[in-house]
N, C-alpha and C positions, 0 to 999 in steps of 0.2 A: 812164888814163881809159877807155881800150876794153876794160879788162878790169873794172873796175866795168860799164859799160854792158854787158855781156853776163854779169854775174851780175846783173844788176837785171831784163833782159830774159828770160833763158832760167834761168838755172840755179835761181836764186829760184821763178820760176814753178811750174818742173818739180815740185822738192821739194816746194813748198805742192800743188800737185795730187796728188802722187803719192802726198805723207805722207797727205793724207784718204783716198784709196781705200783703202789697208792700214790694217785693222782688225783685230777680229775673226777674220773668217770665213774668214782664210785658215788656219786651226786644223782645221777641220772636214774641209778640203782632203785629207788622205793617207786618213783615214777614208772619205770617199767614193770615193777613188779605189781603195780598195779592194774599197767594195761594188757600183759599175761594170763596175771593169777599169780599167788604166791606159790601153788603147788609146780606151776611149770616153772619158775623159778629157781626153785629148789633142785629142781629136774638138772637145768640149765648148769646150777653151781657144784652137783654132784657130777654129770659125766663131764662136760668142759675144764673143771675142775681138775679130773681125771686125764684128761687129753695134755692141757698144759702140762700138769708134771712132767708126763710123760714125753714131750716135747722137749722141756727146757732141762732135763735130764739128758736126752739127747745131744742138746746143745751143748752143755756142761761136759758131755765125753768128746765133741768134738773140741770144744775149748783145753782140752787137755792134749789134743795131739795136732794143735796148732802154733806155730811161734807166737809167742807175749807181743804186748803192743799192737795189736790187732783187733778193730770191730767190725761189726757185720760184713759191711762191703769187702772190705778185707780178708776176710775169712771166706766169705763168699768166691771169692778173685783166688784165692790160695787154693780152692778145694776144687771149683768149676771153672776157674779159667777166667782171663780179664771180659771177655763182654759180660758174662752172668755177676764180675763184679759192677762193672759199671750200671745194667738193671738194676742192682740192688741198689748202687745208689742213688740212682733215681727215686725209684720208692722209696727210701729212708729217705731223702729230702721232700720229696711230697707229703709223705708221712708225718714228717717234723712240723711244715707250714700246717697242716690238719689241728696237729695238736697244740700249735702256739694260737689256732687261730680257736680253738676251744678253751683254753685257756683266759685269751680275749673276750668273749662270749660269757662268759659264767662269770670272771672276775673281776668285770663292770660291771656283770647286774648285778653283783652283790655289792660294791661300790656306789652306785647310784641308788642302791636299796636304803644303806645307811646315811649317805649326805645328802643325797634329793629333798628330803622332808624337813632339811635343817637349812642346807644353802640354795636350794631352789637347784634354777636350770632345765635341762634337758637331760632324758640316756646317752643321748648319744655324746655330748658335752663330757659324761663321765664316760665314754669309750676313750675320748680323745686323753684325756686325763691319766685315765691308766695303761695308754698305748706310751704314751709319753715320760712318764716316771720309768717304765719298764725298760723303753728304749736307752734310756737314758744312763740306765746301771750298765744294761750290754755294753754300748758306746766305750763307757772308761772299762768295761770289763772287771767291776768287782766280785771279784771270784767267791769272797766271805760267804755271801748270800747263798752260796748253792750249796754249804757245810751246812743252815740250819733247818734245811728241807725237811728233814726226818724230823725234829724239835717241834715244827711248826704244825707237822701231822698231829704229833703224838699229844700237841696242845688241847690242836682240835676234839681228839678222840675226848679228851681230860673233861673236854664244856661238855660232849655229849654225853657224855659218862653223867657229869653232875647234872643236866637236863633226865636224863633217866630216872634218878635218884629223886628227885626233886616233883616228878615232875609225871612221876608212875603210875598214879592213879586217872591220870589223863589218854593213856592205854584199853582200848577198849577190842577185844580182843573180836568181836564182832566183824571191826575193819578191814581184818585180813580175808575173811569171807565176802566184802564190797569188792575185792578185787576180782574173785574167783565168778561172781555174779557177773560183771560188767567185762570179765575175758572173751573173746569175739576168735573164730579160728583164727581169724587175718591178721592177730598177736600174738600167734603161738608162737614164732622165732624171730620175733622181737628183741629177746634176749641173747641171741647169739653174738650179735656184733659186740655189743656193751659190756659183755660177760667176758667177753674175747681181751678188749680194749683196757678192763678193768685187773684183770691178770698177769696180764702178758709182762713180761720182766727181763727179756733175753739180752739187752743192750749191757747189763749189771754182770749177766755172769761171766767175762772175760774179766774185769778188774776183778770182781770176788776169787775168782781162778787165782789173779797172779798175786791177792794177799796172801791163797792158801800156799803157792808157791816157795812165798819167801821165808814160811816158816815150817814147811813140814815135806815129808818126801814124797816123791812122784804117788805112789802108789796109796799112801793116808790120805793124799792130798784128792785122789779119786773117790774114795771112798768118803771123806767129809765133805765134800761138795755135794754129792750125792743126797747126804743129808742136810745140808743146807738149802738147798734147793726144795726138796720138799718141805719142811719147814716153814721158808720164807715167802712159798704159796699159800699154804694153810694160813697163817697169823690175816693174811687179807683175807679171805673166805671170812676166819671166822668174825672179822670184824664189818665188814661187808653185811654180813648175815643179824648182823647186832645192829648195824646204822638202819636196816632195812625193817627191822621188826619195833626200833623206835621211832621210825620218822609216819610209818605206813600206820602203825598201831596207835596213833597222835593225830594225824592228816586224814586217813583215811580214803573217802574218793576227794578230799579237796587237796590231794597231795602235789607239788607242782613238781617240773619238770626239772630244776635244779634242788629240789628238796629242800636245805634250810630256811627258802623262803616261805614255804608251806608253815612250818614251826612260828615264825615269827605273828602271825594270824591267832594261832592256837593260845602259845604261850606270853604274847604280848609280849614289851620290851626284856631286858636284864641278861638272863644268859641266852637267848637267842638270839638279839643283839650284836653279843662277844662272839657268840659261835659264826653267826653271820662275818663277823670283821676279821674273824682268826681262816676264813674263806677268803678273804679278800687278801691275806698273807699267805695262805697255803698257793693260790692259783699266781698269784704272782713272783714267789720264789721257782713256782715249778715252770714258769715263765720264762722265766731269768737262766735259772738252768738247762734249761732244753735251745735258749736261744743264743747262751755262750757257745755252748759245743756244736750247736748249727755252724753258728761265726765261724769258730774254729776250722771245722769240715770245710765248710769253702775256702778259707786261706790254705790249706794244706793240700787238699785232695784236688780242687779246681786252680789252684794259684790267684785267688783272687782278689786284688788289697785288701787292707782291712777296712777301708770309711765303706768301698762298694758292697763288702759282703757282710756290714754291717747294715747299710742299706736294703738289700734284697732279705736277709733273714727278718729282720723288723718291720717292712710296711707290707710285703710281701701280703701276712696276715690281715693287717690293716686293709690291705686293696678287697682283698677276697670276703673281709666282712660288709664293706660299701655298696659293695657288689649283690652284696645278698642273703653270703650264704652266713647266715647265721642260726643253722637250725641245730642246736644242742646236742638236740638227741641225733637227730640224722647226723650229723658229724662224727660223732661217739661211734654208732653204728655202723658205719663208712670204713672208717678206721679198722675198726678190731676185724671184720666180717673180712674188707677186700685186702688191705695194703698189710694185717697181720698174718690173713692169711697165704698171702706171698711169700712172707718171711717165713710162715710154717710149710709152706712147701721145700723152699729153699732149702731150709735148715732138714728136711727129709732126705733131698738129692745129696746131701752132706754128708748126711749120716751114712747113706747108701755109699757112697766115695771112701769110706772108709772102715767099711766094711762092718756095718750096723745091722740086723735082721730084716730082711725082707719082709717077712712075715707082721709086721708093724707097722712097715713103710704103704704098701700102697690103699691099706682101708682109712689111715688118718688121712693120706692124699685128697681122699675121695670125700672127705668131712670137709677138708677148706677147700675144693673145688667148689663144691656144693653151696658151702656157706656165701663164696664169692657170687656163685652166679645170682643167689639168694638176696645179696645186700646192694650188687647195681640194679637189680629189676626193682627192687624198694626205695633205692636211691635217686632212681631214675625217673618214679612215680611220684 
């Protein structure tokens, strides 16, 4: 019985938080840390590292003296009032197009990495291809695919893990010094957005809340969230920190900008390969999942049929890659830097609404202020 009640309370929780923050953007991760340095990096994942906690800590206290059933926008609307909810969801819908359309981006080129050289064609042939299959699960709405999201990381991790093993002596400890050589000022906050992007987890902790809810009393329920949440930050850090010292310590300056394809040069076929294809599963359940709950959003919060706001959550992405914008990193960076840092402002005025320390509130302000004006003057360039 107390080993049920402490996977219902902690172990549950943890993996549902922890499996939403690993996405994406931890791909982009060795590439940056490249064009940085390892040592600003490091910098980067020890105080942002630090920031988030303390952010989605925040979060976590406000999710606790919020009614159940409620996300961002919602919360946002319940604490500042309908127009700052309505902003919010604007950016959480921009937000969401950002990241299905990074999604798109990574997991056709890992798609077209592994069948291009068997069945021919074109990249873009496999954009259409995995725009298509993706669309396609949304449409009927198979909800199945978004339970094995965590499974499919934790796959991933399993190939890198055995690529490590396997594969160590290929590790040349040298490489991480290529990066510190070829760091240039004009990459020093580089890492801000990406670092941002690759952490950030606050969408999770309302449902981790109302798991803790249904099993424990208001007041445990504060205090084990508390440590869940730090916890559920850590585990990405330090995995993050492991993806980044085997792919950089392997690739070195030929490290690419989505990483696994760097490995596949190095290591030749077999588990980079797998690792490669188990990308091409990871990016497109996280696909699927971020593009049900979009759907959703619009049919409830907008009223909007379902074939129409299956239509705008789906090509929406598709338009905006034709268009252009497919630049990986810059997208990554976009992200976490301006439209996360909205959401950490927000979730500040939140805090402050309910009577959170000042003393806290306006120097982190002053960090995603900062970061924002930081990621449109880079994004804009």
């Amino acid at each position: 019985m107390a080993k049920a009640s402490f996977l219902k309370n902690y172990i549950y929780p943890i993996a549902t938080l922890s499996g939403s923050i690993m996405g994406v953007g931890f791909f982009s991760l060795p590439y940056i840390a490249l064009k940085a340095g390892i040592f600003a990096m490091l910098a980067y994942f020890l105080v942002l590292g630090f920031l988030i906690i303390l952010i989605h800590l925040m979060y976590g206290e406000i999710a606790l003296k919020t009614p159940d059933f409620k996300r961002f926008p919602g919360f946002v609307g319940f604490h500042l009032g309908k127009q700052f909810g309505r902003l919010s969801f604007i950016f959480t819908a921009i937000g969401s197009f950002g990241v299905l359309l990074v999604y798109l981006i990574i997991g056709s080129d890992f798609l077209s990495n592994v069948f291009l050289p068997i069945f021919g064609g074109s990249k873009l042939l496999y954009v259409f291809i995995y725009f298509a299959l993706a669309s396609l699960v949304i449409y009927f709405g198979i909800k199945v695919v978004s339970k094995i999201e965590l499974a499919v990381i934790c796959f991933l991790l399993l190939v890198l893990f055995l690529i490590f093993i396997k594969d160590f002596s290929q590790i040349k400890i040298a490489n991480f010094f290529i990066s510190n050589a070829g760091a240039g000022i004009k990459n020093l906050f580089l890492p801000y957005g990406a670092v941002m992007f690759s952490l950030w987890g606050t969408g999770m902790i309302p449902e981790t809340e109302e798991m803790l809810a249904k099993n424990l009393p208001a007041q445990a329920g504060k205090k084990s969230i508390n440590k869940i949440i730090i916890i559920a930050i850590l585990i990405p850090i330090v995995i993050y920190l492991f993806f980044i010292f085997l792919v950089l310590g392997i690739t070195g300056a030929n490290t690419t900008q989505s990483a696994l394809l760097g490995l596949k040069s190095f290591l030749g076929n077999g588990l980079s390969s797998l690792g490669i294809l188990v990308g091409v599963a990871t990016t497109f359940v996280g696909f699927i999942t971020l593009g049900l709950t979009l759907k959703k959003m619009l049919i409830y919060d907008l009223k909007i049929k379902n074939f129409h706001s299956w239509v705008i959550t789906c090509f929406v992405p598709l338009i905006l890659f034709l268009m252009g914008l497919n630049s990986f990193i810059g997208l990554v960076s976009f992200i976490g830097g301006v439209l996360l840092g909205i959401d950490g402002i927000l979730i500040l005025l939140m805090y402050k609404k309910i009577g959170g320390r000042k003393l806290l509130i306006y120097p982190l302000s002053l960090i995603f202020v900062l970061g924002i004006i930081y990621e449109l003057v880079y994004f804009i360039k």
